[in-house]
HTML snippet that shows the backbone in 3Dmol.js (N, CA, C, O; Angstrom):
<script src="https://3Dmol.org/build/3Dmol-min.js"></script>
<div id="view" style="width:600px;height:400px;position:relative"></div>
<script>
const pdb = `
ATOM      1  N   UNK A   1      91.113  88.288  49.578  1.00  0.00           N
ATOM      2  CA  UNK A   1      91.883  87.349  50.342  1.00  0.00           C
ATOM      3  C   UNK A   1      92.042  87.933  51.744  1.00  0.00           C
ATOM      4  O   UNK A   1      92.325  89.092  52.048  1.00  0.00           O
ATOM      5  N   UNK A   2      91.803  86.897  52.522  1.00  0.00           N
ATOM      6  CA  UNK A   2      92.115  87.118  53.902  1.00  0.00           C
ATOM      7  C   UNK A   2      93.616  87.390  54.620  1.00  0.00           C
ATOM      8  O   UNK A   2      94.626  86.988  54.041  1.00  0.00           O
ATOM      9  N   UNK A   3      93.704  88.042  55.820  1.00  0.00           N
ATOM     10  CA  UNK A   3      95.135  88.059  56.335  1.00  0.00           C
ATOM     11  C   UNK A   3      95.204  86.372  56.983  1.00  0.00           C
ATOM     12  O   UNK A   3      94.282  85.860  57.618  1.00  0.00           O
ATOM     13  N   UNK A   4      96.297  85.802  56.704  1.00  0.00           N
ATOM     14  CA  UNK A   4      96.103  84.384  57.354  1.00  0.00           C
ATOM     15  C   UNK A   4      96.049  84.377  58.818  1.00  0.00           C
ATOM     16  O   UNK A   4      95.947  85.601  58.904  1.00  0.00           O
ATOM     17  N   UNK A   5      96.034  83.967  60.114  1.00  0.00           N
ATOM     18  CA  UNK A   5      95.655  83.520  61.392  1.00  0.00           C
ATOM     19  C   UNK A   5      96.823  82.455  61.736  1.00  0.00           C
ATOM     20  O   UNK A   5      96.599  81.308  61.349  1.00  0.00           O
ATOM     21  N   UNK A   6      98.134  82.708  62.468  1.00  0.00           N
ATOM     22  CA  UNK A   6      99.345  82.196  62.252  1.00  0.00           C
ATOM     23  C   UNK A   6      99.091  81.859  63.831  1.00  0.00           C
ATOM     24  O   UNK A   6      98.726  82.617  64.730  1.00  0.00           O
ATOM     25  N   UNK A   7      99.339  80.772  63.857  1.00  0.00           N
ATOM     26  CA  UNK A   7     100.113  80.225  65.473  1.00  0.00           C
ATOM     27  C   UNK A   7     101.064  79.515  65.993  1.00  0.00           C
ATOM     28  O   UNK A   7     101.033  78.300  66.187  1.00  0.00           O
ATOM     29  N   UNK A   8     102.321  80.586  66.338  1.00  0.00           N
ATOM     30  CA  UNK A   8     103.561  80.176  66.285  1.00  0.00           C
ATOM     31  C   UNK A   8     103.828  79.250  67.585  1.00  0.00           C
ATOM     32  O   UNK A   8     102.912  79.016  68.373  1.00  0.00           O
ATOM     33  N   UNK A   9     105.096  78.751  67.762  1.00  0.00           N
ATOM     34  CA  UNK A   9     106.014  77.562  68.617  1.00  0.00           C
ATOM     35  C   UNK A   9     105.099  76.283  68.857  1.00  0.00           C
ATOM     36  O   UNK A   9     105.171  75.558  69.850  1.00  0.00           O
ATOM     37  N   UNK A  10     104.128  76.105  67.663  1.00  0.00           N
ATOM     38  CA  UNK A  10     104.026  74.213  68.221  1.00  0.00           C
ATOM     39  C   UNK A  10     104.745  73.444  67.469  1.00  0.00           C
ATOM     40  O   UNK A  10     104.819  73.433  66.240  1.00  0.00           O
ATOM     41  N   UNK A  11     105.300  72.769  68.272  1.00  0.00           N
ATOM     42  CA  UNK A  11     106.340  71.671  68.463  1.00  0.00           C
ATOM     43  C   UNK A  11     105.894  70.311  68.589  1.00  0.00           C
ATOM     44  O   UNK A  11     104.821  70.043  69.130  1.00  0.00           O
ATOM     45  N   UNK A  12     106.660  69.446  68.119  1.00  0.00           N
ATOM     46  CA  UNK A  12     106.549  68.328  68.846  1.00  0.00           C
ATOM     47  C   UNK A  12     107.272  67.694  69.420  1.00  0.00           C
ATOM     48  O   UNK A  12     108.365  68.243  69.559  1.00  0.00           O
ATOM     49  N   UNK A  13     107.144  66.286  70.055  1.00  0.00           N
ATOM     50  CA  UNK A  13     108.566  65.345  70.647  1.00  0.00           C
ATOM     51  C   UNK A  13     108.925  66.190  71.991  1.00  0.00           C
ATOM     52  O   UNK A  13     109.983  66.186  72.620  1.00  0.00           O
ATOM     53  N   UNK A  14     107.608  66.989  72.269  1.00  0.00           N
ATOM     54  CA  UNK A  14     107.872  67.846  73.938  1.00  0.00           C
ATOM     55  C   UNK A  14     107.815  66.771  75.450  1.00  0.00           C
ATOM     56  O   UNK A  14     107.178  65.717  75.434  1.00  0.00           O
ATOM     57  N   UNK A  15     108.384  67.126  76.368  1.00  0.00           N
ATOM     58  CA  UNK A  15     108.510  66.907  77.831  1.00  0.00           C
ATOM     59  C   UNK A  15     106.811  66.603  78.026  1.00  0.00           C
ATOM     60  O   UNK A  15     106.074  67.296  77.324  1.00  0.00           O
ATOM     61  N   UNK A  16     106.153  65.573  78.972  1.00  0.00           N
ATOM     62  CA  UNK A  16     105.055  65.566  79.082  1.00  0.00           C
ATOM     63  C   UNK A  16     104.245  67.300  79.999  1.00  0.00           C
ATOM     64  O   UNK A  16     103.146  67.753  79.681  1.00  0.00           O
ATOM     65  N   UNK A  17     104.952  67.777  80.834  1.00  0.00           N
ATOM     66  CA  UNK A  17     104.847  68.926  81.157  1.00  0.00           C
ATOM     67  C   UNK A  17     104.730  69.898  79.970  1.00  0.00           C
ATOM     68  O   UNK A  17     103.606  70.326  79.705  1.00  0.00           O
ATOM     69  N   UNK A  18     105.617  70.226  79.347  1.00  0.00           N
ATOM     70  CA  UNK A  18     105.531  70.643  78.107  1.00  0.00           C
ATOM     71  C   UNK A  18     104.210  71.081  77.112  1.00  0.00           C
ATOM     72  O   UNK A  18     103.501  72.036  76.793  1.00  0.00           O
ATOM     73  N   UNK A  19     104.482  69.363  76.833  1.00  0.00           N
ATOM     74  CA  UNK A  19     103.596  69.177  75.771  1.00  0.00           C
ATOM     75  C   UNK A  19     101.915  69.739  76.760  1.00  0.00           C
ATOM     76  O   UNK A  19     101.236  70.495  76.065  1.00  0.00           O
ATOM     77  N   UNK A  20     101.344  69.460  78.064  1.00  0.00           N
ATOM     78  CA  UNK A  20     100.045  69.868  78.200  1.00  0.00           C
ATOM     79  C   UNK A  20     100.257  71.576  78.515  1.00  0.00           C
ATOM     80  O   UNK A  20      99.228  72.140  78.887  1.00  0.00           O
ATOM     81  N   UNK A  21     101.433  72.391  78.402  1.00  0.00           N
ATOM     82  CA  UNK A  21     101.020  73.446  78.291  1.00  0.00           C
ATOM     83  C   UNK A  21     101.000  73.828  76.789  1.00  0.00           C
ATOM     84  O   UNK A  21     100.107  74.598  76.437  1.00  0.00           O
ATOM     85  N   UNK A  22     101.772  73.435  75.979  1.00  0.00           N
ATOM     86  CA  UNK A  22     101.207  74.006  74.835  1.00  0.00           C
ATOM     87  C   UNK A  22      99.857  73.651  74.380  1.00  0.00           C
ATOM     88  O   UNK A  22      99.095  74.342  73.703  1.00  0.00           O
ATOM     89  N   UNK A  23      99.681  72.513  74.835  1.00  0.00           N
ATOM     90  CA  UNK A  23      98.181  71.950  74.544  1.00  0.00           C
ATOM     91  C   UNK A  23      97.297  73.212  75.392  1.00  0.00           C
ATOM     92  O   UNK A  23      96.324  73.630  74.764  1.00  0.00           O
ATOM     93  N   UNK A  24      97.459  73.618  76.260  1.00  0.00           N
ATOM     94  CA  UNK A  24      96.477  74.999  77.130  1.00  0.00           C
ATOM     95  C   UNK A  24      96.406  76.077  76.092  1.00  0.00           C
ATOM     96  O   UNK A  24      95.405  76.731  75.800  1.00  0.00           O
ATOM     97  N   UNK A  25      98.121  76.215  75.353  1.00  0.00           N
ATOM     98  CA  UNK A  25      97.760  77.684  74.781  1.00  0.00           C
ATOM     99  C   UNK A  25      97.305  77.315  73.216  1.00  0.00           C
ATOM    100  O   UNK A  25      96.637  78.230  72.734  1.00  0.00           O
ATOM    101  N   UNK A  26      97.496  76.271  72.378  1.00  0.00           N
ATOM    102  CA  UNK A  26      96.574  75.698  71.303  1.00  0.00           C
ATOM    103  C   UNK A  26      95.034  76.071  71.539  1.00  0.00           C
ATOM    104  O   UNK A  26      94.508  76.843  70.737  1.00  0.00           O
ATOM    105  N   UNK A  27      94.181  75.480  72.761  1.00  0.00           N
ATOM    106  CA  UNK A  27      93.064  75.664  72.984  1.00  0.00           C
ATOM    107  C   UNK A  27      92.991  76.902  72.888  1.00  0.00           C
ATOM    108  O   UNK A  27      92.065  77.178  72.125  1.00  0.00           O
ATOM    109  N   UNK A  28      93.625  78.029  73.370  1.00  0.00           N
ATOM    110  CA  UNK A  28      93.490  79.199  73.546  1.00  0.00           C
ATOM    111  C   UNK A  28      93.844  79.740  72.260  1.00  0.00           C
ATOM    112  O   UNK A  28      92.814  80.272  71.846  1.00  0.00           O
ATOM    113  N   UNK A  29      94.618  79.860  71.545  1.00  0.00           N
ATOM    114  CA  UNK A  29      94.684  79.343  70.335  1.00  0.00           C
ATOM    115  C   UNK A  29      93.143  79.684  70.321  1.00  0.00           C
ATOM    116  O   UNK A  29      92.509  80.697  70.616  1.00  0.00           O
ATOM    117  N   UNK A  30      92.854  78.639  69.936  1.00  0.00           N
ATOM    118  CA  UNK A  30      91.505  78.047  69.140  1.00  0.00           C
ATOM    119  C   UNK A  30      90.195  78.861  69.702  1.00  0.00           C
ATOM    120  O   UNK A  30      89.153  79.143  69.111  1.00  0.00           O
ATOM    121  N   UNK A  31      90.587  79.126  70.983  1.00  0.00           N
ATOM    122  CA  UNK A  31      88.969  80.018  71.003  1.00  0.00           C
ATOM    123  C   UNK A  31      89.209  81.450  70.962  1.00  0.00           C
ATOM    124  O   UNK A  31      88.399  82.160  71.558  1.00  0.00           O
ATOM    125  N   UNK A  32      90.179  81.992  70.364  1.00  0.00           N
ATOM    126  CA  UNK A  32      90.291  83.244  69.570  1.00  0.00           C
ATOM    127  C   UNK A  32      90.148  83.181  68.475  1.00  0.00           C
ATOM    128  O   UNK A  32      89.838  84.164  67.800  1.00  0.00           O
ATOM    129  N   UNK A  33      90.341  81.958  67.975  1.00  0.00           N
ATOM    130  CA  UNK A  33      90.555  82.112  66.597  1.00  0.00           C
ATOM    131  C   UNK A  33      88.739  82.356  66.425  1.00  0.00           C
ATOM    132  O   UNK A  33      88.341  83.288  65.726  1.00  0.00           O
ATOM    133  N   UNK A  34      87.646  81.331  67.202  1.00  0.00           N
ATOM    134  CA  UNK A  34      86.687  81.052  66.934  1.00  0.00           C
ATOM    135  C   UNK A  34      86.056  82.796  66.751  1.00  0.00           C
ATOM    136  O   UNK A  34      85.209  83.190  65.948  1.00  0.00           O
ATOM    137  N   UNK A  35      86.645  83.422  67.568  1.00  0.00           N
ATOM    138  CA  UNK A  35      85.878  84.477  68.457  1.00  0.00           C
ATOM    139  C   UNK A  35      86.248  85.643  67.431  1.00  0.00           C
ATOM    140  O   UNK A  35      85.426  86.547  67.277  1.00  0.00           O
ATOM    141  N   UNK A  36      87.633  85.664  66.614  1.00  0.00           N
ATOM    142  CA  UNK A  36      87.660  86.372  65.519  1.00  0.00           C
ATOM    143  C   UNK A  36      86.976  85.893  64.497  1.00  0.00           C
ATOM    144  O   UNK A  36      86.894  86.779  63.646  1.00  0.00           O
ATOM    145  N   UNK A  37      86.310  84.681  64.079  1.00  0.00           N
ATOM    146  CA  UNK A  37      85.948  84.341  62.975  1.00  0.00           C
ATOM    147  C   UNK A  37      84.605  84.765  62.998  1.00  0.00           C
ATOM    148  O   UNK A  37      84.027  84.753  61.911  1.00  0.00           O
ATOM    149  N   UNK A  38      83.793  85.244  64.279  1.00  0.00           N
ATOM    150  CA  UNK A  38      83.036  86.376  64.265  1.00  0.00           C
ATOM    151  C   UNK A  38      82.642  87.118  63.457  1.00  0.00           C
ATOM    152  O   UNK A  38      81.667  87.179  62.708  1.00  0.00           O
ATOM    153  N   UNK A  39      83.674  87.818  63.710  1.00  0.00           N
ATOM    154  CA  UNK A  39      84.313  88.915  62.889  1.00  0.00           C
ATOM    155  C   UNK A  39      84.799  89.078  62.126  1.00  0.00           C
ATOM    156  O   UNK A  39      85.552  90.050  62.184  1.00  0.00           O
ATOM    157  N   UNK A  40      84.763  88.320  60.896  1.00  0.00           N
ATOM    158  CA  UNK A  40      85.781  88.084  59.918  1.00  0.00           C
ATOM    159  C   UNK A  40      85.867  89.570  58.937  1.00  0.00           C
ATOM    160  O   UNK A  40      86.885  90.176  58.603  1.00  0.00           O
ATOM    161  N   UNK A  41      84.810  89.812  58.706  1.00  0.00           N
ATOM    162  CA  UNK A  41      84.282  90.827  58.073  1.00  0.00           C
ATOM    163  C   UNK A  41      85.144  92.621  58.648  1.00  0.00           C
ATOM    164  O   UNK A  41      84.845  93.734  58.216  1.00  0.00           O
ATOM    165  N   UNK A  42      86.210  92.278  59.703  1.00  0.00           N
ATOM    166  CA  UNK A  42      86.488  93.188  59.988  1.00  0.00           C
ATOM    167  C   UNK A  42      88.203  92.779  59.737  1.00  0.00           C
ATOM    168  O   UNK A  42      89.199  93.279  60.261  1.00  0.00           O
ATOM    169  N   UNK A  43      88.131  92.120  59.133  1.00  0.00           N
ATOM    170  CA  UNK A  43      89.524  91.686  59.086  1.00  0.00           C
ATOM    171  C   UNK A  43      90.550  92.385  57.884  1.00  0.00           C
ATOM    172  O   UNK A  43      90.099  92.410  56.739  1.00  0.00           O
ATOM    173  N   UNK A  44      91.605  92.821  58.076  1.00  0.00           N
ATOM    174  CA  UNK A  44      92.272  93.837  56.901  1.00  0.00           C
ATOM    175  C   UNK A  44      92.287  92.653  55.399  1.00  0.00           C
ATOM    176  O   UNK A  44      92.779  91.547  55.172  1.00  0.00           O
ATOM    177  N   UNK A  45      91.945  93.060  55.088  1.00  0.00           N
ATOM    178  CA  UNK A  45      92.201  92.243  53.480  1.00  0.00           C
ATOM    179  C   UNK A  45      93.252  92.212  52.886  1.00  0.00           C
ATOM    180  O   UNK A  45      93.855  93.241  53.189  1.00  0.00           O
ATOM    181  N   UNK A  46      93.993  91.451  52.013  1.00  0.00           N
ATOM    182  CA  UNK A  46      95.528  91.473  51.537  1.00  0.00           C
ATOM    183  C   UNK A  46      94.612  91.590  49.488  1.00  0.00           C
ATOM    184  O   UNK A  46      93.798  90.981  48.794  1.00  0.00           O
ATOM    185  N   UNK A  47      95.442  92.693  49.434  1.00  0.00           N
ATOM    186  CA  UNK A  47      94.863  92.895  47.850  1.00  0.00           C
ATOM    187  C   UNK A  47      95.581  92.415  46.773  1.00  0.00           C
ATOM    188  O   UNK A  47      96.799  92.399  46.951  1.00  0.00           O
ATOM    189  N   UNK A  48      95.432  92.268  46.380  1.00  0.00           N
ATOM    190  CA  UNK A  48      96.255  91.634  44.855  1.00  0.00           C
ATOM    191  C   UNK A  48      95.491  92.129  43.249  1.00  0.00           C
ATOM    192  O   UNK A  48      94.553  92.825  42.859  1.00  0.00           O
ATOM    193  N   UNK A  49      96.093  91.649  42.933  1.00  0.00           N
ATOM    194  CA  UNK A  49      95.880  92.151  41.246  1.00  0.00           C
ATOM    195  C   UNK A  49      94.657  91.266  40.492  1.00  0.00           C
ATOM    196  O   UNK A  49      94.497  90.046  40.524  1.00  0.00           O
ATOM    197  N   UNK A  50      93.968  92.137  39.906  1.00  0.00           N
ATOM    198  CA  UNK A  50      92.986  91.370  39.387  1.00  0.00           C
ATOM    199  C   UNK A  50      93.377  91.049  37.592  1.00  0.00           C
ATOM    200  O   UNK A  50      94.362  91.557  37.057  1.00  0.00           O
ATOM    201  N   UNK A  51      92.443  90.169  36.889  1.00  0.00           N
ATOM    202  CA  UNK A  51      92.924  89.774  35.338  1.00  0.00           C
ATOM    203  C   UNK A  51      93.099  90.742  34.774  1.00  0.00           C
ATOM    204  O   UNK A  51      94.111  90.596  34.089  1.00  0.00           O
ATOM    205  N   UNK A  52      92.611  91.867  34.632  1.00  0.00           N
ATOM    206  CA  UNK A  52      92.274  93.058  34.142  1.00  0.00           C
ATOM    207  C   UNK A  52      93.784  94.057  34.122  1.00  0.00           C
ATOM    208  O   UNK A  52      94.161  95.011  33.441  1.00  0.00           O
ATOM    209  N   UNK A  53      94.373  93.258  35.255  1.00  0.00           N
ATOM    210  CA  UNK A  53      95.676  94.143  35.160  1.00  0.00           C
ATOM    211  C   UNK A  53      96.892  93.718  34.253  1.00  0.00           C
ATOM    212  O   UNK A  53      98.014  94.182  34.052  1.00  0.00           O
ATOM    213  N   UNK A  54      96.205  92.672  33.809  1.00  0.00           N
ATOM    214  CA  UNK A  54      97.749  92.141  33.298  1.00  0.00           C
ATOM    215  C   UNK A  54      97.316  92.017  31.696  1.00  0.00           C
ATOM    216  O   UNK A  54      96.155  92.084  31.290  1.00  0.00           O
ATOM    217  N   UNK A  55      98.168  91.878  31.104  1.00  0.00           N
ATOM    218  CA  UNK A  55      98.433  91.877  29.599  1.00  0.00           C
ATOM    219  C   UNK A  55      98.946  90.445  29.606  1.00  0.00           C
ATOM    220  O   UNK A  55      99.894  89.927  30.196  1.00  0.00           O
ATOM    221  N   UNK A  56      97.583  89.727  28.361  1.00  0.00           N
ATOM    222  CA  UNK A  56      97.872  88.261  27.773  1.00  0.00           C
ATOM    223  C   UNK A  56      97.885  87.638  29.399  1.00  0.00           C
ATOM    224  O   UNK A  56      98.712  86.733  29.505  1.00  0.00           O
ATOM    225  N   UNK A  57      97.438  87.819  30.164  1.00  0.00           N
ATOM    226  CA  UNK A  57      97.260  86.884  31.727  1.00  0.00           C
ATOM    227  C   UNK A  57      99.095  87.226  31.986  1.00  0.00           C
ATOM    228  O   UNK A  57      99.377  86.826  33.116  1.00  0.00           O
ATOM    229  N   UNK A  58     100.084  87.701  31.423  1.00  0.00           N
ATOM    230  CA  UNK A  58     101.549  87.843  31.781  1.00  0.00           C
ATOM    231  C   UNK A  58     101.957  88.625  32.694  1.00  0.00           C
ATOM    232  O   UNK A  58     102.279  88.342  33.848  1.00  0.00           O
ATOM    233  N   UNK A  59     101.941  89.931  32.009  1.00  0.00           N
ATOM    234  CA  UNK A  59     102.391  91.134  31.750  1.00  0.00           C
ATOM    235  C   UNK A  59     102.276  91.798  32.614  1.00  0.00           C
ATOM    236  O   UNK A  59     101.148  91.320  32.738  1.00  0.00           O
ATOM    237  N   UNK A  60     102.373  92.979  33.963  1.00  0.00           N
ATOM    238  CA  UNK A  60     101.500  93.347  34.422  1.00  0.00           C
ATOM    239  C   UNK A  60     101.623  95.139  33.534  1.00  0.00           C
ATOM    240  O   UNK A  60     102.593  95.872  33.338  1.00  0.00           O
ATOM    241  N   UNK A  61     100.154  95.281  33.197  1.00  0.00           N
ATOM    242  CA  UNK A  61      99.580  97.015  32.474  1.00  0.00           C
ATOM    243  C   UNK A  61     100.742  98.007  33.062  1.00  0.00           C
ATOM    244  O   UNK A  61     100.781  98.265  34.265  1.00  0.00           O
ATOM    245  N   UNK A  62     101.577  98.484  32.239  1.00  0.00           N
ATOM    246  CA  UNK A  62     101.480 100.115  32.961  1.00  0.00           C
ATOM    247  C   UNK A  62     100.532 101.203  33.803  1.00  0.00           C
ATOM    248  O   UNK A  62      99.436 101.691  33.527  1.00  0.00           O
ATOM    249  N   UNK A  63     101.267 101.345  34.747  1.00  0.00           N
ATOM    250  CA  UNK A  63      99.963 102.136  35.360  1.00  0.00           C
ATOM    251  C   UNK A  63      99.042 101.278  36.236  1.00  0.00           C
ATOM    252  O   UNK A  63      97.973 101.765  36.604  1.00  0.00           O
ATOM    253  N   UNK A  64      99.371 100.088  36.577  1.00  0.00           N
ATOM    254  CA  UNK A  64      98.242  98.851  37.011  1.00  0.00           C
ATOM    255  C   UNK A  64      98.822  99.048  38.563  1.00  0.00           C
ATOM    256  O   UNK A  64      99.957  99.516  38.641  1.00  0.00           O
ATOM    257  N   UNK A  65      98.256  98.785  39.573  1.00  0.00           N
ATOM    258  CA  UNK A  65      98.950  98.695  41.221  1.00  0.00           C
ATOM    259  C   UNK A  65      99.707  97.359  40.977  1.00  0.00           C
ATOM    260  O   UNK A  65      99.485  96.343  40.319  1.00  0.00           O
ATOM    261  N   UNK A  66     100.726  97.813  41.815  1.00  0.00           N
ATOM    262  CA  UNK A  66     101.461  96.661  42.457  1.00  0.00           C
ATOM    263  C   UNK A  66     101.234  96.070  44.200  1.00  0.00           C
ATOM    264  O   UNK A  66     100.879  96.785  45.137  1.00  0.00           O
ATOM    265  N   UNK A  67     101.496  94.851  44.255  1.00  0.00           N
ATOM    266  CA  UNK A  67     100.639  94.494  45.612  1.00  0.00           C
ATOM    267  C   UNK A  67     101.728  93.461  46.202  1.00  0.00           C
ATOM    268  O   UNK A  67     101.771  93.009  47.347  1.00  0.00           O
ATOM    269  N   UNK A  68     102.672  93.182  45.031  1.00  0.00           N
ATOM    270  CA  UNK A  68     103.649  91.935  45.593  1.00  0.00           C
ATOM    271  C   UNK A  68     105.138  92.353  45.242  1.00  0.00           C
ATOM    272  O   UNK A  68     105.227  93.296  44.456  1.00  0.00           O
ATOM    273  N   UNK A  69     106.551  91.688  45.793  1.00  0.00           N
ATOM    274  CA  UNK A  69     107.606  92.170  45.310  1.00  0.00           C
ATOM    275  C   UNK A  69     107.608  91.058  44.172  1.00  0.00           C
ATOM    276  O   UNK A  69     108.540  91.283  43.399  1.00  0.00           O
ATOM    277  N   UNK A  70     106.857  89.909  43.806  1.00  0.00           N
ATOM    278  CA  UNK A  70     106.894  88.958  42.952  1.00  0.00           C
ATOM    279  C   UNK A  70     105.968  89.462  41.484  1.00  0.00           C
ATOM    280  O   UNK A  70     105.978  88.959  40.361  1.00  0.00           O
ATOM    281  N   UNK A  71     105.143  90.731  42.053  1.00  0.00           N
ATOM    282  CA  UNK A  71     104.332  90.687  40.523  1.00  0.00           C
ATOM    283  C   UNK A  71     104.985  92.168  39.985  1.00  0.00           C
ATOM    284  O   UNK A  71     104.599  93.115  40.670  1.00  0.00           O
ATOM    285  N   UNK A  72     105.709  92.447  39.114  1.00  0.00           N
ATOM    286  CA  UNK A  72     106.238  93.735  38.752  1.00  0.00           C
ATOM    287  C   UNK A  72     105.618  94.301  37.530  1.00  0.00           C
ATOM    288  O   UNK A  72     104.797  93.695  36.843  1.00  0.00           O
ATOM    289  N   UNK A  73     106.018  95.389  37.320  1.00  0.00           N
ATOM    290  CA  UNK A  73     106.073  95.933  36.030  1.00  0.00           C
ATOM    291  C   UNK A  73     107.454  95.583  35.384  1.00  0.00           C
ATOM    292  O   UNK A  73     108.524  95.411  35.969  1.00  0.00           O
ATOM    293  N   UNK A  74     107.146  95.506  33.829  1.00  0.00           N
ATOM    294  CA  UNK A  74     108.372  95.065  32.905  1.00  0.00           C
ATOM    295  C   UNK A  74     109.083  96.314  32.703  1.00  0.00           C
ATOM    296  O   UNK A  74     108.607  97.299  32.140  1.00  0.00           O
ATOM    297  N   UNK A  75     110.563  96.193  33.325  1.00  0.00           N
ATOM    298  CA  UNK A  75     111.184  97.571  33.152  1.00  0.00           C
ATOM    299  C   UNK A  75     111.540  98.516  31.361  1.00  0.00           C
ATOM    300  O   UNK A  75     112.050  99.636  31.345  1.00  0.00           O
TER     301      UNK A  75
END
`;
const viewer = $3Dmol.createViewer("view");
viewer.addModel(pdb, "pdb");
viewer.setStyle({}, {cartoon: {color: "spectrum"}});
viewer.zoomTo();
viewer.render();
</script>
């Protein structure tokens, strides 16, 4: 899994001034995004748990990594 590609403060219901500068930094925005997707292959990966770790698809193994505060070991 990929790190997601977040682009914060768009709004709507903006000032016509406004609204065409966020429209400038959207575009801009967008041709980074293009220009990392390049590169995707260099991108940090977010790891998670594979089937193998868990007991009955539940459980997660003793001894198995943890990767989330949502997937635990059973105390």
């Amino acid at each position: 899994m990929l790190e997601p590609y977040l682009i914060h403060g768009v709004r709507g219901g903006l000032a016509p001034e406004a609204g065409r500068k966020q429209q400038k930094y959207l575009e801009q925005r967008t041709l980074d995004y293009q220009a990392r997707l390049t590169r995707w292959a260099q991108w940090p990966s977010i790891p998670f748990n594979q089937e193998q770790d868990f007991i009955d698809g539940q459980s997660l193994r003793p001894g198995a990594p943890t990767y989330s505060p949502f997937v635990r070991h059973i105390p």
